[in-house]
MMTF fields as JSON, N, C-alpha, C and O atoms, coordinates in Angstrom:
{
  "mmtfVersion": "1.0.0",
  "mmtfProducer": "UNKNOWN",
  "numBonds": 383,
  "numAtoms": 384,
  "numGroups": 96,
  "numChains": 1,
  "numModels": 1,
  "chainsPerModel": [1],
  "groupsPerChain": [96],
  "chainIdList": ["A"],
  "bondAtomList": [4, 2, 8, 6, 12, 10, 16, 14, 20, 18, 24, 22, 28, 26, 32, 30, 36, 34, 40, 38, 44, 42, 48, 46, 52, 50, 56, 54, 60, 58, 64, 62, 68, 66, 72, 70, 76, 74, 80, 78, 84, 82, 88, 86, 92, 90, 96, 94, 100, 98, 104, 102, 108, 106, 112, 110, 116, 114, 120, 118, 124, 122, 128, 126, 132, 130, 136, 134, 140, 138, 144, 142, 148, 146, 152, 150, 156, 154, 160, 158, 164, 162, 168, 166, 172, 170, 176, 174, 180, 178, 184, 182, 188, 186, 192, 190, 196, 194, 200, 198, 204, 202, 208, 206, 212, 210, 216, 214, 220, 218, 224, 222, 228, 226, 232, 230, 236, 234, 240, 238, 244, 242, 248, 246, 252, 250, 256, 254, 260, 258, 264, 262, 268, 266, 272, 270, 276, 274, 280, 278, 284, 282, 288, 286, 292, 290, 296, 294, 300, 298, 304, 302, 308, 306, 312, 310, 316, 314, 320, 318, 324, 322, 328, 326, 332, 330, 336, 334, 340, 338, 344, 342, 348, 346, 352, 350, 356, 354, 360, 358, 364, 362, 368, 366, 372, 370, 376, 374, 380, 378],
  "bondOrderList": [1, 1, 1, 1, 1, 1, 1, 1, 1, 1, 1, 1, 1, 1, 1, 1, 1, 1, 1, 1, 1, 1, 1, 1, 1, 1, 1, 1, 1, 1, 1, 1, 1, 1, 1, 1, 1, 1, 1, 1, 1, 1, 1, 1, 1, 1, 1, 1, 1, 1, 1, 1, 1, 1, 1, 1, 1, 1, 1, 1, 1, 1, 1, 1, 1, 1, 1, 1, 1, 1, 1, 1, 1, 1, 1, 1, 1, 1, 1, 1, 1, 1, 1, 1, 1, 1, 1, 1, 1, 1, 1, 1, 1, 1, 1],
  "groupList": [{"groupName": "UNK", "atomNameList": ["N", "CA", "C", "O"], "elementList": ["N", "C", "C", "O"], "formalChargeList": [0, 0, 0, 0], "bondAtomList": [1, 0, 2, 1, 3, 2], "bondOrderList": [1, 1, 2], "singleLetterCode": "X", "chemCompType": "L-PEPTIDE LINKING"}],
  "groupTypeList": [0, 0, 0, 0, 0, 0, 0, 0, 0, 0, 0, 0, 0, 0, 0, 0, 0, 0, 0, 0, 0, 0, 0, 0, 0, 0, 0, 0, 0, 0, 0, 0, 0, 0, 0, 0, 0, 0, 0, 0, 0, 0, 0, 0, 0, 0, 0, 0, 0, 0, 0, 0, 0, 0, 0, 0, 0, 0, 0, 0, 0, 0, 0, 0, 0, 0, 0, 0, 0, 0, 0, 0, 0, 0, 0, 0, 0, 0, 0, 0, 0, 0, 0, 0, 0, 0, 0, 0, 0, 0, 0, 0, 0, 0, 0, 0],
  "groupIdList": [1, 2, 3, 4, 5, 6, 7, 8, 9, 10, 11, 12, 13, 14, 15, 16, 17, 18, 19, 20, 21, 22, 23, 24, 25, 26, 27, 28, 29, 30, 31, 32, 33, 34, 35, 36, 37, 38, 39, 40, 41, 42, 43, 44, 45, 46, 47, 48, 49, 50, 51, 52, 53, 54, 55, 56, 57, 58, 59, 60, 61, 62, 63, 64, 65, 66, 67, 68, 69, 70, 71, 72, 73, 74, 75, 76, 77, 78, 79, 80, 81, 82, 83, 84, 85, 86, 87, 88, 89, 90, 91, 92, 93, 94, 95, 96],
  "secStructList": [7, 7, 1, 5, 3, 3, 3, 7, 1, 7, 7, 1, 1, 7, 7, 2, 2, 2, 2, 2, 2, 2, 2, 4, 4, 4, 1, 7, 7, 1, 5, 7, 7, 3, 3, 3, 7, 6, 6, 6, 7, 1, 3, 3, 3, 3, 3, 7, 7, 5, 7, 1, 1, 2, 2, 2, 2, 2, 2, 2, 2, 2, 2, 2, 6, 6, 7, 3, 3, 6, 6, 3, 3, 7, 7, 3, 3, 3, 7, 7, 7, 7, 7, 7, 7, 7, 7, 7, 7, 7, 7, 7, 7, 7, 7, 7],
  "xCoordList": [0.832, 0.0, 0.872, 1.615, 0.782, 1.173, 0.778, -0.328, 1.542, 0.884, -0.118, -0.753, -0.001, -0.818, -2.223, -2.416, -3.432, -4.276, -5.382, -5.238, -6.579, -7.374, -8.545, -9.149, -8.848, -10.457, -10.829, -10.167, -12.121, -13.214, -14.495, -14.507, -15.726, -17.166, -16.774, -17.587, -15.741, -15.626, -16.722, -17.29, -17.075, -17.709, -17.094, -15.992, -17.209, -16.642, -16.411, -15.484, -16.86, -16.221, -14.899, -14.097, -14.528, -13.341, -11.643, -11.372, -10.834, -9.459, -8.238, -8.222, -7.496, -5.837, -6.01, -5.988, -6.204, -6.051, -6.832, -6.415, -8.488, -9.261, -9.373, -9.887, -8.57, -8.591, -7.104, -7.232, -6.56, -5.28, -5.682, -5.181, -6.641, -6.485, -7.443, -7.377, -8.177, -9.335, -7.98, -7.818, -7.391, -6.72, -5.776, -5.587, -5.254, -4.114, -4.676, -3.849, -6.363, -6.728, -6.307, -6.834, -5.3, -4.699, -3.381, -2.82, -2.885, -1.344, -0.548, -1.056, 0.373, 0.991, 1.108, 1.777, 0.616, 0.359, 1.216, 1.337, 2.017, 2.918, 2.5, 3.192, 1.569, 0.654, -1.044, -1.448, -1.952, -2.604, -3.396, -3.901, -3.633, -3.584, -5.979, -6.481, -6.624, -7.899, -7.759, -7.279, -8.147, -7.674, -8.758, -9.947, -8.285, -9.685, -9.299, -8.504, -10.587, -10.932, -9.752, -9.776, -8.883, -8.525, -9.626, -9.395, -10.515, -11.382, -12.16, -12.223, -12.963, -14.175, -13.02, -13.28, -11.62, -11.304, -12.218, -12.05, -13.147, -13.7, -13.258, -12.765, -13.391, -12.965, -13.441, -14.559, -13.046, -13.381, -14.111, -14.605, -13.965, -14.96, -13.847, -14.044, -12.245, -11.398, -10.217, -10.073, -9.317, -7.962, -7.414, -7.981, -5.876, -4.816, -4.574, -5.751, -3.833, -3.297, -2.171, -2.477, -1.062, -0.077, -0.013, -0.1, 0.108, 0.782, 1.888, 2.526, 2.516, 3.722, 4.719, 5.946, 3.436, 3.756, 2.774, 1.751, 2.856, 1.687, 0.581, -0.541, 0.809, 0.015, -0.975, -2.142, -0.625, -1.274, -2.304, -3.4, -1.775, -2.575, -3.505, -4.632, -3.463, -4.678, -5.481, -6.632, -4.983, -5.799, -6.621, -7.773, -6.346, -7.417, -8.236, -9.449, -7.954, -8.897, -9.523, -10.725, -9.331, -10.587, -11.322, -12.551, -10.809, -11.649, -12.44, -13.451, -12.275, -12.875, -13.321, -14.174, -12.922, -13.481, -15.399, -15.557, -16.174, -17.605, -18.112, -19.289, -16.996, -17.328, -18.158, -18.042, -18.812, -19.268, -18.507, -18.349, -18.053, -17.497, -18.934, -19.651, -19.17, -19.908, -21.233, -21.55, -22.061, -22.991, -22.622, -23.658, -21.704, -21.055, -20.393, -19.193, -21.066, -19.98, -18.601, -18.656, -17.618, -16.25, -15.968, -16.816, -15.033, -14.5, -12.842, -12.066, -12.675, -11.234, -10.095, -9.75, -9.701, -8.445, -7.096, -6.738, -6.364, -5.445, -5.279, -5.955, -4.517, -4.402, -3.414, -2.422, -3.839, -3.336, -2.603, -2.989, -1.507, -0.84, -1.35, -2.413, -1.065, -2.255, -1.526, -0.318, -2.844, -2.518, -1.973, -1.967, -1.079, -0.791, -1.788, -2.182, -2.223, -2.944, -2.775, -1.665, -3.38, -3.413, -3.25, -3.664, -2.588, -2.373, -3.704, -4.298, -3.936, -5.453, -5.097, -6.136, -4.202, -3.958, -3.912, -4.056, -3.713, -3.996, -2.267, -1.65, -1.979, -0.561, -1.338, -0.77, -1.91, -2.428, -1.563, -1.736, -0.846, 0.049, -1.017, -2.012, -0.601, -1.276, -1.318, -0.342, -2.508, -2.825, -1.963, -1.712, -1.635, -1.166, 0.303, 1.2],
  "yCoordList": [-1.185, 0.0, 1.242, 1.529, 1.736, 3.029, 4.353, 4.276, 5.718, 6.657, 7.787, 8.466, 7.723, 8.448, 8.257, 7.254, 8.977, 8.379, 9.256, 10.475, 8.535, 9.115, 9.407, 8.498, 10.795, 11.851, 11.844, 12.394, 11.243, 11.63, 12.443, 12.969, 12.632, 12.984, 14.42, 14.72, 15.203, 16.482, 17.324, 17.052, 18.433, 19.214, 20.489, 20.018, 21.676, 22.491, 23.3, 24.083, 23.371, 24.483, 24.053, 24.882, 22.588, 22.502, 23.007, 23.22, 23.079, 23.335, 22.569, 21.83, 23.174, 22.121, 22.201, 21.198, 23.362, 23.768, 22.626, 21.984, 22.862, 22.111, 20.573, 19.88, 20.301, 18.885, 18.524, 17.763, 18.688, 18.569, 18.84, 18.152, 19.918, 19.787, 18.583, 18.229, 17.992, 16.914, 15.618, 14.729, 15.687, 14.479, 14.423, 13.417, 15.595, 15.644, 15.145, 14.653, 14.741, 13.842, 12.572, 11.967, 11.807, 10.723, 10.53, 9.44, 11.537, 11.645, 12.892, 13.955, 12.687, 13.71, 14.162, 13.501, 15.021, 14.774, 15.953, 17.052, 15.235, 15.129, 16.705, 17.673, 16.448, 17.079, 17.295, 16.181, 18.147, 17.948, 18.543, 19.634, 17.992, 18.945, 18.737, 17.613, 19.703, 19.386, 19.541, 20.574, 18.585, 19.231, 20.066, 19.782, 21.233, 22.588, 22.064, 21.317, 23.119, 22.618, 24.142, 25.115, 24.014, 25.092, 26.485, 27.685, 25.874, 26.793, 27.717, 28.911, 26.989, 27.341, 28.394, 29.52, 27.444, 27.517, 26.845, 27.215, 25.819, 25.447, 23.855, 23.081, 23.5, 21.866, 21.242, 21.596, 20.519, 18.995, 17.85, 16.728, 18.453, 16.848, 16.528, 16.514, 16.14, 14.952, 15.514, 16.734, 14.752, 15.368, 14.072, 12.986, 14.547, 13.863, 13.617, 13.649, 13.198, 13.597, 12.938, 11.746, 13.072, 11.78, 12.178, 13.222, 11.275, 10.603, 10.662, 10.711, 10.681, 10.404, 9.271, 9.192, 8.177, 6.873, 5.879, 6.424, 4.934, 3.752, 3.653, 4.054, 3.211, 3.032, 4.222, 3.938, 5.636, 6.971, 7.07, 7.626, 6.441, 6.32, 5.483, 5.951, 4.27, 3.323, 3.836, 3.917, 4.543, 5.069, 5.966, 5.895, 7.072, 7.916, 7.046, 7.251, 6.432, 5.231, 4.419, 4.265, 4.133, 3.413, 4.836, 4.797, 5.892, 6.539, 7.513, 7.864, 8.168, 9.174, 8.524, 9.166, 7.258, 6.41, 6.294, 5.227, 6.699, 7.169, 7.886, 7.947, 8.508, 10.038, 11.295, 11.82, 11.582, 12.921, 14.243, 14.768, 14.833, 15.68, 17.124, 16.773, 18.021, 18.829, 18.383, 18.787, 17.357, 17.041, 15.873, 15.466, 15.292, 14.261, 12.883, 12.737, 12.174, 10.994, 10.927, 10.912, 10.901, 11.106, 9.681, 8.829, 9.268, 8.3, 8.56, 9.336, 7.19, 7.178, 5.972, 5.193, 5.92, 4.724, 5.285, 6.438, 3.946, 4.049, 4.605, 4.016, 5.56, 6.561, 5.605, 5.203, 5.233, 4.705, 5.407, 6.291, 4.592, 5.557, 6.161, 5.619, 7.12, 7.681, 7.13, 7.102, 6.629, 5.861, 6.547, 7.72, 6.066, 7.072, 7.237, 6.3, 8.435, 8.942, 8.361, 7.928, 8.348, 7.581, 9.354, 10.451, 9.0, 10.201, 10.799, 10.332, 12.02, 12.477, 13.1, 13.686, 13.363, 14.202, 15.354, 15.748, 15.815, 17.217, 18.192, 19.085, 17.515, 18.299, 19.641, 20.415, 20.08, 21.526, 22.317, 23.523, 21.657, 22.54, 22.592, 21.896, 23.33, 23.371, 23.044, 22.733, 23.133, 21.617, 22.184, 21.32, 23.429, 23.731, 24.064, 24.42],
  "zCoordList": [0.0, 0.0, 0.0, 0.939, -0.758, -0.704, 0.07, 0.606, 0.265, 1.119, 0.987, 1.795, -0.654, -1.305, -1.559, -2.246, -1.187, -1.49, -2.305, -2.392, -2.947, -3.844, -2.864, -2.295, -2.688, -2.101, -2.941, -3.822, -3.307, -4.154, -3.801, -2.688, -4.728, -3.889, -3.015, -2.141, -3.17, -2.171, -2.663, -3.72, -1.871, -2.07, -3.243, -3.52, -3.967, -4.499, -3.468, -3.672, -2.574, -1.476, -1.106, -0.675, -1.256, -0.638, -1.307, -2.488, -0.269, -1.111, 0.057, 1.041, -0.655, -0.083, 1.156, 1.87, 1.597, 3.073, 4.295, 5.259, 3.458, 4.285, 4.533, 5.411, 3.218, 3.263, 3.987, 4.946, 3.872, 4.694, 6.307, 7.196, 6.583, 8.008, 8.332, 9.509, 7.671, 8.058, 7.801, 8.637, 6.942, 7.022, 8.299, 8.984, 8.487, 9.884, 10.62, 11.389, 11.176, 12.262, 12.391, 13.325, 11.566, 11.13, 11.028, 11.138, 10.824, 10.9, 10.416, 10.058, 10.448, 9.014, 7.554, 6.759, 7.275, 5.925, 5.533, 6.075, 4.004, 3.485, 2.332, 2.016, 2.105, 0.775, 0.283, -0.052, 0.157, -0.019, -1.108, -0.845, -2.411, -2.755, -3.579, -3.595, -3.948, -4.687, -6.211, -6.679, -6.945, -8.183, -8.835, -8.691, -9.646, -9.982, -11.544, -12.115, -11.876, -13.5, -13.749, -12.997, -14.864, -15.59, -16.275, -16.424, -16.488, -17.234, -16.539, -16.831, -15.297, -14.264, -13.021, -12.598, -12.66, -11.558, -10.062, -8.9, -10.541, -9.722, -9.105, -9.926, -8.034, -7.807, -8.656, -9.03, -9.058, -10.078, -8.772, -8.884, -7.961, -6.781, -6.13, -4.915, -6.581, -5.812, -5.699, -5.785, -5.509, -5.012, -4.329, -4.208, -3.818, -3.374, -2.544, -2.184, -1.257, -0.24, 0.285, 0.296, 0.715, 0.538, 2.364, 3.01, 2.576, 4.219, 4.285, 3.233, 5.458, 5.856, 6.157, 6.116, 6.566, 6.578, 5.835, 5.421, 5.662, 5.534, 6.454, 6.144, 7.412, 8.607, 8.542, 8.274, 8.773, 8.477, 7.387, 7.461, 6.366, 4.881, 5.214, 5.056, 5.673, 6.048, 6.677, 6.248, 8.371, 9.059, 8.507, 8.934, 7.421, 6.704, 5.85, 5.897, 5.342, 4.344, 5.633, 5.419, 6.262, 7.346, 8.024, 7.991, 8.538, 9.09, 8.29, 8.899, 6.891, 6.251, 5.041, 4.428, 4.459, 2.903, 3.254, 3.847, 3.155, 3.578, 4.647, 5.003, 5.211, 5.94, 5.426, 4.319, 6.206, 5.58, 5.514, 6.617, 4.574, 4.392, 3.987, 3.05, 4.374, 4.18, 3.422, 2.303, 4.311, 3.408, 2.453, 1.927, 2.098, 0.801, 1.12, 1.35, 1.109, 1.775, 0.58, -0.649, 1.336, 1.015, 0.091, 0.356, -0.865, -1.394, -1.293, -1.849, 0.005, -0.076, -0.408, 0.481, -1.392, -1.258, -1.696, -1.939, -1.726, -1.956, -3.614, -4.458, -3.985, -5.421, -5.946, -5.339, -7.31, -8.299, -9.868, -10.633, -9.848, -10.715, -11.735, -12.038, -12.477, -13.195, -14.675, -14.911, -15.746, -17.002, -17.568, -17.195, -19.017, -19.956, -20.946, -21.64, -21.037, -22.043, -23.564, -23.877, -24.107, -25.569, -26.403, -26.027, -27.439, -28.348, -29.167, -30.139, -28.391, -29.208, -30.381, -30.688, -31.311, -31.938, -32.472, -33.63, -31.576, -31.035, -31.649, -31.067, -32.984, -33.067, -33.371, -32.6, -33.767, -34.092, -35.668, -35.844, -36.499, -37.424, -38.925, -39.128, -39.559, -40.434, -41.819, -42.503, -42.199, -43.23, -44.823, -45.663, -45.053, -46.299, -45.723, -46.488]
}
């Protein structure tokens, strides 16, 4: 198990700050971060949070993985590496 783990289901009110201090009820945390949409600037729902140890990481995944977070039951596990994207073709140059 790794220390990093995946918050899902957040509210849009939330940010790094708040989620990091809800996770510190568990241990040390390393990082926390929500990820926002580029466009809106608004939360996307989920985010990161890495631990300090293992043990720490579990303890937030048993105590907050269907917690209520402002109204929302929370989704927590362990964060999985993220895939590689497949090539959209998106070179952008032009056709003449």
């Amino acid at each position: 198990m790794g220390k990093k783990l995946y918050v899902g289901n957040l509210p849009f009110s939330a940010n790094d700050q708040s989620l990091s201090d809800t996770f510190s009820q568990c241990g040390t945390v390393e990082s926390a971060k929500v990820i926002m949409d580029r466009d809106s600037g608004r939360s996307k729902g989920f985010g990161f949070v890495e631990m300090s140890t293992e043990a720490e990481a579990q303890a937030g995944i048993s105590k907050f993985n269907g917690a209520d977070y402002e109204g929302r039951p929370m989704t927590v596990n362990e964060a999985k590496p993220m895939a590689p994207r497949e090539n959209r073709g998106g070179g952008g140059g032009s056709r003449w």
